[in-house]
N, C-alpha and C positions, 0 to 999 in steps of 0.2 A: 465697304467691305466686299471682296471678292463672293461672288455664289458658291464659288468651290469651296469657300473658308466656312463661310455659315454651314453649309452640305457635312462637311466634316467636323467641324462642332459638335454636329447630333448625332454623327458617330462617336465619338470620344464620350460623351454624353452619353449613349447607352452603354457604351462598353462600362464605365463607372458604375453602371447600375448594375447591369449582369454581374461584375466583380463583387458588390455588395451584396448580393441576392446569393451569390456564392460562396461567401464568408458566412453568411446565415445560414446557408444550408448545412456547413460544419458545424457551426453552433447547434443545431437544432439536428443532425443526425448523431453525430461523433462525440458532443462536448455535452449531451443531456446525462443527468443523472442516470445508472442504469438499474438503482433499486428505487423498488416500488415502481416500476415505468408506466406512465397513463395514456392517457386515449389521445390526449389532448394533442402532445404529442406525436402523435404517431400522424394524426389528422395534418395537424401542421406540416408534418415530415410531406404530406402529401403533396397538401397544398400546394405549399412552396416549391416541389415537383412543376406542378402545374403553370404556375407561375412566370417561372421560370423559359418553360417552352413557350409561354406567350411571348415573351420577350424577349427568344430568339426570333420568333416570328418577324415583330416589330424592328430588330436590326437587319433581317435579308430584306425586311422593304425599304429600309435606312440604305442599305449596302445598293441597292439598283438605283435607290435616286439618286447618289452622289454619282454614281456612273452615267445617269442622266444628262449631268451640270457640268460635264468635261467640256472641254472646247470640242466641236462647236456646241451652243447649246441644243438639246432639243428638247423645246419648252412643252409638247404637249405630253412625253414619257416622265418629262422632270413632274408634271403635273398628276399625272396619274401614277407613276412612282411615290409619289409623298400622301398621297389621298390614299393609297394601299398603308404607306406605313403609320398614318394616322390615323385611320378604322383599328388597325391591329392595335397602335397603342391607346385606344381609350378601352379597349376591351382589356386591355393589362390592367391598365389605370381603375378602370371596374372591379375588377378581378381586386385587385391590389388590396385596395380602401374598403370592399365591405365585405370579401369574405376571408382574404389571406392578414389583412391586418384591422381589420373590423372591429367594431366596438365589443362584440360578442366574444369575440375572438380575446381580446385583451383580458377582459373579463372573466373568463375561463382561465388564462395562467394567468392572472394575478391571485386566484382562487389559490389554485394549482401550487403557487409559489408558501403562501399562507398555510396549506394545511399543510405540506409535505417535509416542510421544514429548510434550515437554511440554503441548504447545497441545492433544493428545485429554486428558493426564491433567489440568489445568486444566479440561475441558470435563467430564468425570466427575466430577469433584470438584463443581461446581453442581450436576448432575442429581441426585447422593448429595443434597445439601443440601436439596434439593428432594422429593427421595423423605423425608426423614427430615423436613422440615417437613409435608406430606402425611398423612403416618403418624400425628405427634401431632393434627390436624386432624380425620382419620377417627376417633383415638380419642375426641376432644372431641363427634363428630357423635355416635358412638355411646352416648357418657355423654347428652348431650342427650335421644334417644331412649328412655332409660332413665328419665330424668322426667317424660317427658312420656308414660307408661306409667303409671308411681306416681299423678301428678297426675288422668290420669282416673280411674286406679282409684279413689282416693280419692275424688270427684267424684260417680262415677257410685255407690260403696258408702255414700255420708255420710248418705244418704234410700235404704232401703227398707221394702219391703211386703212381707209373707210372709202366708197364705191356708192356714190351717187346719182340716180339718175333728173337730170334738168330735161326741158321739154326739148334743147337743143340737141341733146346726146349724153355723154356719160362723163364726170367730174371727178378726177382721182386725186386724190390729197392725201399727203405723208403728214403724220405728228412726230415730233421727233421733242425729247425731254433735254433742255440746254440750261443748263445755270438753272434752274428749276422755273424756267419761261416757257412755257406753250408757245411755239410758233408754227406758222401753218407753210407751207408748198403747196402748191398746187400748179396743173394744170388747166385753164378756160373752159 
């Protein structure tokens, strides 16, 4: 598979999440019950704010490394391009699993959904849905991320040079990746 293809992948791949994350955020601003309104709530409204901006974060470093991967490549931006957008996305991924959709978290509106009667427990019952669509989302961005690692590696190791020195003078040999055979070139 092309690098440009996997590169865009994990764009298409976040973009699915931001849309998800953004469907929740109507759920959870617009579509909550508005009598008796709790804290719980409101937090959540926050959070997911927050969230959210991570996750912009993590597609402008997605959006530079695909612009990395264009013809020609240039493997040491593609590199430090995807190493930006991977710090950004485990701090989402952080962010995500123990405070915006956390056990504690759940706990609280399932609470929330129980005492306040149907129309809140109706209203947890989406957000759940929603956090658990999310989840497999993030893990999908993350798999993403994970090829599109392998793909440069592979890429950037399929051609190299290695510079050694013999007592006669200096030995220069190309590796080049053929039918998946290491073969060597060199110079004496």
């Amino acid at each position: 598979m092309a690098i440009e293809t996997v590169f865009a992948e994990l764009q298409h791949r976040l973009r699915a999440l931001q849309e998800a994350l953004e469907a929740l955020g109507t759920t959870v601003d617009e579509d909550r019950p508005r009598r008796d309104d709790v804290i719980v709530a409101a937090r959540l409204s926050d959070d997911l704010l927050a969230a959210r901006g991570l996750l912009d974060e993590v597609s402008a470093g997605a959006d530079e490394a695909v612009e990395s991967v264009v013809y020609p490549l240039d493997g040491d931006r593609a590199r430090r391009a995807l190493a930006k957008c991977q710090q950004r996305f485990q701090r989402f991924a952080h962010s995500f699993s123990l405070e915006l959709a956390g056990f504690d978290r759940l706990d609280d509106l399932t609470s929330v959904g129980r005492e306040r009667g149907r129309e809140w427990s109706d209203w947890v019952s989406v957000v759940k849905q929603g956090f658990e669509q999310s989840r497999t989302l993030s893990e999908e961005v993350g798999n993403s991320l994970f090829l599109c690692w392998q793909e440069l590696a592979e890429r950037i190791t399929s051609t190299s040079v290695s510079i050694r020195n013999t007592a006669v003078g200096q030995q220069v040999s190309a590796a080049e990746l053929r039918d998946n055979t290491l073969t060597r070139e060199g110079a004496p």
